[in-house]
Kinemage of the C-alpha trace (Angstrom):
@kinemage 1
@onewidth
@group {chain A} dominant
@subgroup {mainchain}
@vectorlist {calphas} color= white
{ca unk a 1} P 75.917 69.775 101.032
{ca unk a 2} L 77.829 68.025 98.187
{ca unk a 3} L 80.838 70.116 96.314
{ca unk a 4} L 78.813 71.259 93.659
{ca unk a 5} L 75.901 72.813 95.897
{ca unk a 6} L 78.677 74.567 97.670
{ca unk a 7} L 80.297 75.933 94.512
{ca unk a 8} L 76.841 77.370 93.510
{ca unk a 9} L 75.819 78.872 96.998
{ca unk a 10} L 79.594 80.648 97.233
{ca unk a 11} L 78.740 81.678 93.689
{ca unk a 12} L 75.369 82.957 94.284
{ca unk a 13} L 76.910 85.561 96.969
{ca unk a 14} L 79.636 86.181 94.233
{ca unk a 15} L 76.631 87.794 92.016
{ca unk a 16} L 74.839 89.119 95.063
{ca unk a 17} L 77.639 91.089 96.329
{ca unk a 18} L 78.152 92.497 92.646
{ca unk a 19} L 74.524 93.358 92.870
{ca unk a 20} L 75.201 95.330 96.210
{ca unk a 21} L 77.900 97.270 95.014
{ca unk a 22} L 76.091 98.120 90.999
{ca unk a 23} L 73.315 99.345 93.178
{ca unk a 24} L 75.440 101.881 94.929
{ca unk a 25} L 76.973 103.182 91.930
{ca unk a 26} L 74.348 105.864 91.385
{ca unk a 27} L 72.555 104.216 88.739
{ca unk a 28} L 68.997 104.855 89.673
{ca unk a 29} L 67.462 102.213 87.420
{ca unk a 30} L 69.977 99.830 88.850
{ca unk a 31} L 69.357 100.313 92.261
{ca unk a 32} L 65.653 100.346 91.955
{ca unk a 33} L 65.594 96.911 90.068
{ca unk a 34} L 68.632 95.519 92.100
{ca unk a 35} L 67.124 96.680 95.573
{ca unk a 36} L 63.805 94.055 95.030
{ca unk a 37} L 66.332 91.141 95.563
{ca unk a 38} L 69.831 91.555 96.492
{ca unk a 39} L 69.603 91.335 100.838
{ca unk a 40} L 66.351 88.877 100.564
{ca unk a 41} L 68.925 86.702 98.266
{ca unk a 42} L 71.611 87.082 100.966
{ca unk a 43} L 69.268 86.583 104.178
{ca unk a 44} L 67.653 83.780 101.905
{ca unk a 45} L 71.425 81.847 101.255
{ca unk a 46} L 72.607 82.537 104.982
{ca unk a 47} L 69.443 80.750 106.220
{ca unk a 48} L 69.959 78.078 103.830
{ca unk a 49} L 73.408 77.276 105.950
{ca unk a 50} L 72.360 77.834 109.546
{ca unk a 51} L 72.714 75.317 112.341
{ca unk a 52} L 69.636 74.959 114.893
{ca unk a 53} L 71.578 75.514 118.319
{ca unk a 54} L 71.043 73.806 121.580
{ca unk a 55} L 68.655 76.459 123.648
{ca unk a 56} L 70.930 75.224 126.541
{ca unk a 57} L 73.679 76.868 124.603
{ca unk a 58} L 72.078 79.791 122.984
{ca unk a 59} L 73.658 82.151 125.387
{ca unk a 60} L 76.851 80.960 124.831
{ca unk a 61} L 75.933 80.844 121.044
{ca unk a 62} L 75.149 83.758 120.543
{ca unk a 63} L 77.785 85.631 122.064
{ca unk a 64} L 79.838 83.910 119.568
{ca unk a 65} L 77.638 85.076 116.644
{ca unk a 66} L 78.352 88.746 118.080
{ca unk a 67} L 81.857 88.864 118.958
{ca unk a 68} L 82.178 87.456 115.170
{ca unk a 69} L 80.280 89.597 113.046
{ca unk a 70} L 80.581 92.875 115.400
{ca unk a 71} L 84.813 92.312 115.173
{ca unk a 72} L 85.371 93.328 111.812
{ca unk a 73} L 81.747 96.118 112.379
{ca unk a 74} L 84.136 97.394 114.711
{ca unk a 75} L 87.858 97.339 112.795
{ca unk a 76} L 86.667 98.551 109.412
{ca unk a 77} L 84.186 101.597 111.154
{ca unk a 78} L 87.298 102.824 113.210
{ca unk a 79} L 89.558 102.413 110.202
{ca unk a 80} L 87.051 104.791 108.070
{ca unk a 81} L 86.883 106.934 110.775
{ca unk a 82} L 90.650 107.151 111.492
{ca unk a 83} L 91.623 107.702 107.663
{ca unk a 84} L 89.011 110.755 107.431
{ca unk a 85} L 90.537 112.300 110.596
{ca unk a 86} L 93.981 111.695 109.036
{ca unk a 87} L 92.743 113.779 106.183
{ca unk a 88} L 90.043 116.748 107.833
{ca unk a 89} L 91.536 117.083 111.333
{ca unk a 90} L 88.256 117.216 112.467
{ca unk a 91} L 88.290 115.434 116.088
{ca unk a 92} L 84.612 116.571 116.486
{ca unk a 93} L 83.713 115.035 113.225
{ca unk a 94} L 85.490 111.428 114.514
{ca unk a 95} L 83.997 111.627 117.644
{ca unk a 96} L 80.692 111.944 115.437
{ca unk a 97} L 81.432 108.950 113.624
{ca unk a 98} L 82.129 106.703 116.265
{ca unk a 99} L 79.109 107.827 117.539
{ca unk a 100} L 77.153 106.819 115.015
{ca unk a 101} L 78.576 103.353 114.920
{ca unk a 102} L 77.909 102.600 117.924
{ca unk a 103} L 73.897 103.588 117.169
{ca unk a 104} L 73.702 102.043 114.159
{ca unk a 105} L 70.417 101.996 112.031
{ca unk a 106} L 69.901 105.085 109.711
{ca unk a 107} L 72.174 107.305 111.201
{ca unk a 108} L 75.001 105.105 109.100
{ca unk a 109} L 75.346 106.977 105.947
{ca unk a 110} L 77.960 107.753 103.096
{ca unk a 111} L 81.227 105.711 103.490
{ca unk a 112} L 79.262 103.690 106.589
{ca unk a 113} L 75.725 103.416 104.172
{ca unk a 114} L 76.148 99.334 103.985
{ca unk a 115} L 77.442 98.585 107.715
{ca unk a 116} L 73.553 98.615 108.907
{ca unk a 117} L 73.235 95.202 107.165
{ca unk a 118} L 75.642 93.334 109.844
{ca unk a 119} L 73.395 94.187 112.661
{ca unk a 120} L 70.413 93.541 111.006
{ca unk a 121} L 71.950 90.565 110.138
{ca unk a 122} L 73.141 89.408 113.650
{ca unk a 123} L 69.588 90.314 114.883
{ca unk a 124} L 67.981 88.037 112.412
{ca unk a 125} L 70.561 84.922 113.304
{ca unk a 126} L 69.674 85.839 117.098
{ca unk a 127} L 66.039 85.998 116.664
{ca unk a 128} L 65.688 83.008 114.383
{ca unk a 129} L 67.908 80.897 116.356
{ca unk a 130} L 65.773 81.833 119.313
{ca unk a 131} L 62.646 80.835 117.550
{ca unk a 132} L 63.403 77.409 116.099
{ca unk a 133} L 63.342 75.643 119.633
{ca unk a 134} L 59.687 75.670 119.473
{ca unk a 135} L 57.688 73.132 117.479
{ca unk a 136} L 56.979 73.747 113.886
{ca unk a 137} L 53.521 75.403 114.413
{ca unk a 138} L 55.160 77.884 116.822
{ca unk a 139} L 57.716 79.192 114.258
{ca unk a 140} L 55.714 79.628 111.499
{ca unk a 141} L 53.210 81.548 113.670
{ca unk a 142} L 56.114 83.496 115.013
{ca unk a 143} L 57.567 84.444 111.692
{ca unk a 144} L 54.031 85.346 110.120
{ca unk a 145} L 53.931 87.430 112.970
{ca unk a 146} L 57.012 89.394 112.323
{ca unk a 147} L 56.329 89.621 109.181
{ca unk a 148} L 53.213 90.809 109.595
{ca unk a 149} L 54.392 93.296 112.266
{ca unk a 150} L 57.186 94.369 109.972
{ca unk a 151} L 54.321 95.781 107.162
{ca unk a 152} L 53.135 97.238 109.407
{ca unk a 153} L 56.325 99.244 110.890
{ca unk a 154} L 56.408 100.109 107.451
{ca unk a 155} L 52.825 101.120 106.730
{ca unk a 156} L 52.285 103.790 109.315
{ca unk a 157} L 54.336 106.777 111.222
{ca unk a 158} L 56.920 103.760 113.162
{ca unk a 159} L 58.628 103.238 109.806
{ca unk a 160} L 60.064 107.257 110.647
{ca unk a 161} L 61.914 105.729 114.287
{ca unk a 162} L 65.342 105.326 113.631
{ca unk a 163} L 66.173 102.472 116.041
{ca unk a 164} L 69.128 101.035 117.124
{ca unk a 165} L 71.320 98.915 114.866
{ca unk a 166} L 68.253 98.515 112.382
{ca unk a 167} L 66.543 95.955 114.982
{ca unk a 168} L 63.520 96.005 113.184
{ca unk a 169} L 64.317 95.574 109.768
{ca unk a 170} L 64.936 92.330 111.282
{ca unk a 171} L 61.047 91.495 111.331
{ca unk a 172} L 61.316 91.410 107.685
{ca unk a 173} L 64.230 89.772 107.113
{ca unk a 174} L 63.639 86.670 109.397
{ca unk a 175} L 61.106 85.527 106.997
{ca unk a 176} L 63.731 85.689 103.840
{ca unk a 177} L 66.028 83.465 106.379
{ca unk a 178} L 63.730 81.317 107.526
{ca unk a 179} L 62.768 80.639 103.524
{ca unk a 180} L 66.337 79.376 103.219
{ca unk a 181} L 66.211 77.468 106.360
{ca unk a 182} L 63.121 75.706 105.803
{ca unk a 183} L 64.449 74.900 102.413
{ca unk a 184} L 67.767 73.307 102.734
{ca unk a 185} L 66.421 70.907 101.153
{ca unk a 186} L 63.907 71.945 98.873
{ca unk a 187} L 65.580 74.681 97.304
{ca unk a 188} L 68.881 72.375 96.322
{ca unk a 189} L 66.261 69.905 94.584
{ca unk a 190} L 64.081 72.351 93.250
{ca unk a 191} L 67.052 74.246 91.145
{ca unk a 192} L 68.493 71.008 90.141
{ca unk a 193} L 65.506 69.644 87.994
{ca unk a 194} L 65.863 71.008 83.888
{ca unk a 195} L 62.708 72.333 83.814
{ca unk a 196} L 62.676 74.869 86.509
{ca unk a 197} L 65.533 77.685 84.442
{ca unk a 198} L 63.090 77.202 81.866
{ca unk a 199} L 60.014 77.822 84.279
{ca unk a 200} L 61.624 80.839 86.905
{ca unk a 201} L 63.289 82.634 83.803
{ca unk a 202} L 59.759 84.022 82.122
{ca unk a 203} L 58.094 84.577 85.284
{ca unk a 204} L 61.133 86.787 86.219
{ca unk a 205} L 60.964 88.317 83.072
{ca unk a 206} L 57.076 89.089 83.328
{ca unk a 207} L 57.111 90.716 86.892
{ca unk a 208} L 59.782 93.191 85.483
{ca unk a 209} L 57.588 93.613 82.535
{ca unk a 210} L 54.294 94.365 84.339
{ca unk a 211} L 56.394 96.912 86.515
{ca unk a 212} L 58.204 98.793 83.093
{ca unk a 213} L 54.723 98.981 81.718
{ca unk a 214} L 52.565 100.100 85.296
{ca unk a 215} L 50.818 97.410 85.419
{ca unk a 216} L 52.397 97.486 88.842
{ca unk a 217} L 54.136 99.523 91.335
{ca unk a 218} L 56.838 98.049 93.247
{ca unk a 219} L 59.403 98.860 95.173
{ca unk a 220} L 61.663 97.208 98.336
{ca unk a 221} L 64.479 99.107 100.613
{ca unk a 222} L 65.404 97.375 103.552
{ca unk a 223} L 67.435 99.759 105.521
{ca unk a 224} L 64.752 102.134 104.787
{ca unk a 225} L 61.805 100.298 106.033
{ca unk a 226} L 60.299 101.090 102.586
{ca unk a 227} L 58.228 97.265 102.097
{ca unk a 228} L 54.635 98.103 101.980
{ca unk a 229} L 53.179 95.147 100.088
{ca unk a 230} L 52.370 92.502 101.738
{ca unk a 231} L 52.200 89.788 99.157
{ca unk a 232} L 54.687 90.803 96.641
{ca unk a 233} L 57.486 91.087 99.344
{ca unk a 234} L 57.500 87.385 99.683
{ca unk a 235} L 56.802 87.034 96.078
{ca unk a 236} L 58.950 88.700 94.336
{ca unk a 237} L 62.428 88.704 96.007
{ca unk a 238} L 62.346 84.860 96.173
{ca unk a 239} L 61.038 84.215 92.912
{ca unk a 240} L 64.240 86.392 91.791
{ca unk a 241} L 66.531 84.616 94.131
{ca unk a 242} L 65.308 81.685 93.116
{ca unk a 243} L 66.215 82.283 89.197
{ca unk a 244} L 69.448 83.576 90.558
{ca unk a 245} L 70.326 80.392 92.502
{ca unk a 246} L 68.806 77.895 89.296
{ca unk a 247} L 70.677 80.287 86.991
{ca unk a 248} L 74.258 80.040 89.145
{ca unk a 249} L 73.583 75.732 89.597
{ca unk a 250} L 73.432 75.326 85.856
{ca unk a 251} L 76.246 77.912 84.701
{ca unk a 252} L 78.306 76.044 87.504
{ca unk a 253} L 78.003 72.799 85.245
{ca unk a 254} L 79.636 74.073 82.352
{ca unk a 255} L 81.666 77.145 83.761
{ca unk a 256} L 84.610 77.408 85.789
{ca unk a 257} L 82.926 79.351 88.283
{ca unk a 258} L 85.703 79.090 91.296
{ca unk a 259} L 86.612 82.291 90.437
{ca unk a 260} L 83.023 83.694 91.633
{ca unk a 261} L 83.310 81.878 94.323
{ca unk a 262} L 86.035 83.245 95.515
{ca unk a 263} L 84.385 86.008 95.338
{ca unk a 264} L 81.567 85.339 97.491
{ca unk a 265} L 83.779 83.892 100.143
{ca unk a 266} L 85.177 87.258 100.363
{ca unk a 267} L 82.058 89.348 100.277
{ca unk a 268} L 83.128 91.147 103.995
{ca unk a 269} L 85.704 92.928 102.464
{ca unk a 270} L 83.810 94.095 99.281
{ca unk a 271} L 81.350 95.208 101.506
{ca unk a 272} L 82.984 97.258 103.820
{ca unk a 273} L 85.096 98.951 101.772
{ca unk a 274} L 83.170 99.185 98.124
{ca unk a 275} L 81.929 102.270 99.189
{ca unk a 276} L 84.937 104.433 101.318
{ca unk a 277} L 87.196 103.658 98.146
{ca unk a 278} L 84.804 104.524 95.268
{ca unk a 279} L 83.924 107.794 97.624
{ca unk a 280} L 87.650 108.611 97.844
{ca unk a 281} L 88.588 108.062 93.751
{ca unk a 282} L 85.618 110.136 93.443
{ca unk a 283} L 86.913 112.792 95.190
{ca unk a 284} L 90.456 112.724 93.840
{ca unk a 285} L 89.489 112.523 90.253
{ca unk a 286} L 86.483 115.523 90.846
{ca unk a 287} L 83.628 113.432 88.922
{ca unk a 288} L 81.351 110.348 89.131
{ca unk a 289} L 82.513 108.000 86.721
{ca unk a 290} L 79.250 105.555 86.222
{ca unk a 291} L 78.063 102.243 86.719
{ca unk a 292} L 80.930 99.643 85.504
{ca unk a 293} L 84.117 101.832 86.456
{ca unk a 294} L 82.383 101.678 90.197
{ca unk a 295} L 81.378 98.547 90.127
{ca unk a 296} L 85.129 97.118 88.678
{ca unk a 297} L 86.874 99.517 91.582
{ca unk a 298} L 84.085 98.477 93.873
{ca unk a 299} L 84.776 95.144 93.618
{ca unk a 300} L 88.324 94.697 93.036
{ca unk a 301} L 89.969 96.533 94.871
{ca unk a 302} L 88.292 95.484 98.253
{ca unk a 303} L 89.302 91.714 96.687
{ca unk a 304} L 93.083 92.967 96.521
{ca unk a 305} L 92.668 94.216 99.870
{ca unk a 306} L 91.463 90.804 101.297
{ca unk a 307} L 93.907 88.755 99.496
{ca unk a 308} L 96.657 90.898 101.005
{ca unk a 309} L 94.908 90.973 104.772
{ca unk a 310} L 94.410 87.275 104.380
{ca unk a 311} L 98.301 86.430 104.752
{ca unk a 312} L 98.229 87.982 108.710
{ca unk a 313} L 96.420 86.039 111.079
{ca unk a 314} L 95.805 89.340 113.265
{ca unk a 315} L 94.780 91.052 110.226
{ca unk a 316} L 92.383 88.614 109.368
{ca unk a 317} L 90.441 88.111 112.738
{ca unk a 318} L 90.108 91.740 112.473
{ca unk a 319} L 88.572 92.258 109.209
{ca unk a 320} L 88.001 88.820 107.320
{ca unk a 321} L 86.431 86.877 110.497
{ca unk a 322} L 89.313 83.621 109.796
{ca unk a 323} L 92.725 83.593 111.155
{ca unk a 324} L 93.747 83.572 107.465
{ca unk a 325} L 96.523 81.890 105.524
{ca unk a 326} L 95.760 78.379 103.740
{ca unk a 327} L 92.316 77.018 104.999
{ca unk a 328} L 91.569 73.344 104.775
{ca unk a 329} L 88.713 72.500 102.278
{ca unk a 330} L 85.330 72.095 104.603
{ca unk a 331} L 82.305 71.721 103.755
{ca unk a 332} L 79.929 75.030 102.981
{ca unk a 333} L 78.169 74.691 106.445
{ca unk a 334} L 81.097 74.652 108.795
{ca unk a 335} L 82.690 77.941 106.532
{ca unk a 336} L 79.630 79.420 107.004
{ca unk a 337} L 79.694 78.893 110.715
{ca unk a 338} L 83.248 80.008 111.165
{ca unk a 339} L 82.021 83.021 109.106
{ca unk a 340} L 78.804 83.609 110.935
{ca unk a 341} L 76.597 83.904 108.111
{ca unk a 342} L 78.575 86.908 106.640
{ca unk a 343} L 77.374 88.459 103.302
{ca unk a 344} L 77.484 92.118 102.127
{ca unk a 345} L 75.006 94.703 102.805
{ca unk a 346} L 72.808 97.732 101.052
């Protein structure tokens, strides 16, 4: 991909990782609105930069894609859980945490609520890379399956199992990867011609219409296994990304965007730690303080903190996934490999 697609793909996961962290603010209009698009956009963009692997090396591939994206799962859960035992003292309530990182899935709440989306994300990567050493007909049969089995996880009593690490939200969200897969090509070309803006911008603004008015009911939570319509969970959530990505390619034209894409270069750190710091000025100041003060906090300070990690190479294997320091300029897909597809979570 050419400089400018990069720009607006880094971009993109600037706004998406905003989304993320607006949507835990409290703000139940804002997470109900936010939560139809904002991991489909981020499964949809790390698709869009994956790299069909050799099955001869997909062992060896994929314990790469683990030991990268379950590093910093690993430092930033024992660093929450260390700074809460520095302040409780309650060994039993550690042990508890550590606990619960190590199952994963729906057991991860407060200060750990996003950390579900890494290994739902490494399963997806796993799976998909898996799948795409068959012929063409096999992996769209494969992925209509899972995301046909996925509904229907969610449709009856299964959706209530709490299974490890979130493995089956991965059904679902092999489908929004594939889309960006399949469409490395497509989706560059299709957000690059004038008209389309013009075209994805009403259509956006009529399915939120039909839903103010009741015209329809919908509503889409990942890490909840809450996805019980079958058509509008494909429609919807790419039509949005979509506008997102279209909207972010032409803003990149006349805007100095670097800035955002800074930001979404540095979405592991937001991610992680949007929440435990927003929980912990909450608690020193004795009051929620609403949707822009969290989202400024959420997002800035976690920035700070990554532009401070970034200058020790320890540091930064630990909790940014690079060695750190000055990076040469590389194109989006070999970042994206070094990063292992990392974007933020719900």
């Amino acid at each position: 991909m050419n400089k400018r697609r990069e720009l607006w793909i880094d971009a993109a996961k600037g706004f998406s990782i905003i989304f993320v962290v607006m949507g835990h603010s409290g703000d139940a209009a804002a997470n109900h609105y936010l939560s139809w698009f904002r991991m489909p956009l981020f499964f949809m963009l790390s698709g869009l930069v994956f790299k069909p692997v050799d099955p001869d090396r997909y062992l060896g591939w994929a314990a790469k894609r683990t030991k990268g994206l379950m590093t910093p799962y690993a430092a930033y859960g024992i660093l929450i859980a260390s700074v809460l035992l520095l302040f409780t003292f309650n060994i039993k309530g550690f042990a508890e945490n550590i606990a619960r990182l190590l199952y994963g899935g729906l057991s991860l709440t407060g200060p750990y609520g996003v950390f579900w989306f890494i290994t739902c994300l490494l399963f997806t990567q796993l799976l998909f890379g898996f799948i795409v050493r068959y012929s063409m007909r096999t992996q769209l049969l494969l992925i209509a399956a899972a995301y046909s089995l996925s509904h229907l996880i969610s449709l009856t009593s299964l959706h209530n199992y709490n299974l490890p690490w979130n493995i089956d939200v991965s059904l679902l969200a092999v489908t929004y990867y594939a889309v960006g897969y399949y469409g490395k090509k497509a989706i560059p070309a299709l957000i690059s011609r004038r008209i389309a803006l013009p075209l994805l911008l009403p259509l956006c603004a009529g399915v939120f219409a039909l839903e103010r008015t009741g015209l329809i009911h919908y509503s889409l939570n990942m890490k909840y296994k809450e996805y019980n319509a079958l058509l509008l969970d494909l429609i919807i959530p790419l039509l949005i990304s979509l506008t997102i990505c279209a909207g972010v390619y032409w803003l990149s034209k006349v805007l100095p965007l670097q800035w955002l894409g800074n930001l979404g270069r540095n979405t592991i750190a937001i991610m992680y730690l949007h929440l435990p710091v927003n929980y912990a000025l909450k608690y020193l100041l004795g009051t929620d303080y609403g949707l822009v003060p969290f989202t400024v906090i959420g997002v800035g300070v976690p920035l700070l903190a990554a532009l401070w990690i970034s200058r020790f190479p320890l540091l930064s294997r630990l909790y940014l996934g690079h060695n750190g320091g000055s990076r040469p300029a590389v194109s989006y897909s070999e970042r994206a490999a070094v990063r292992n597809g990392v974007s933020a979570g719900d």
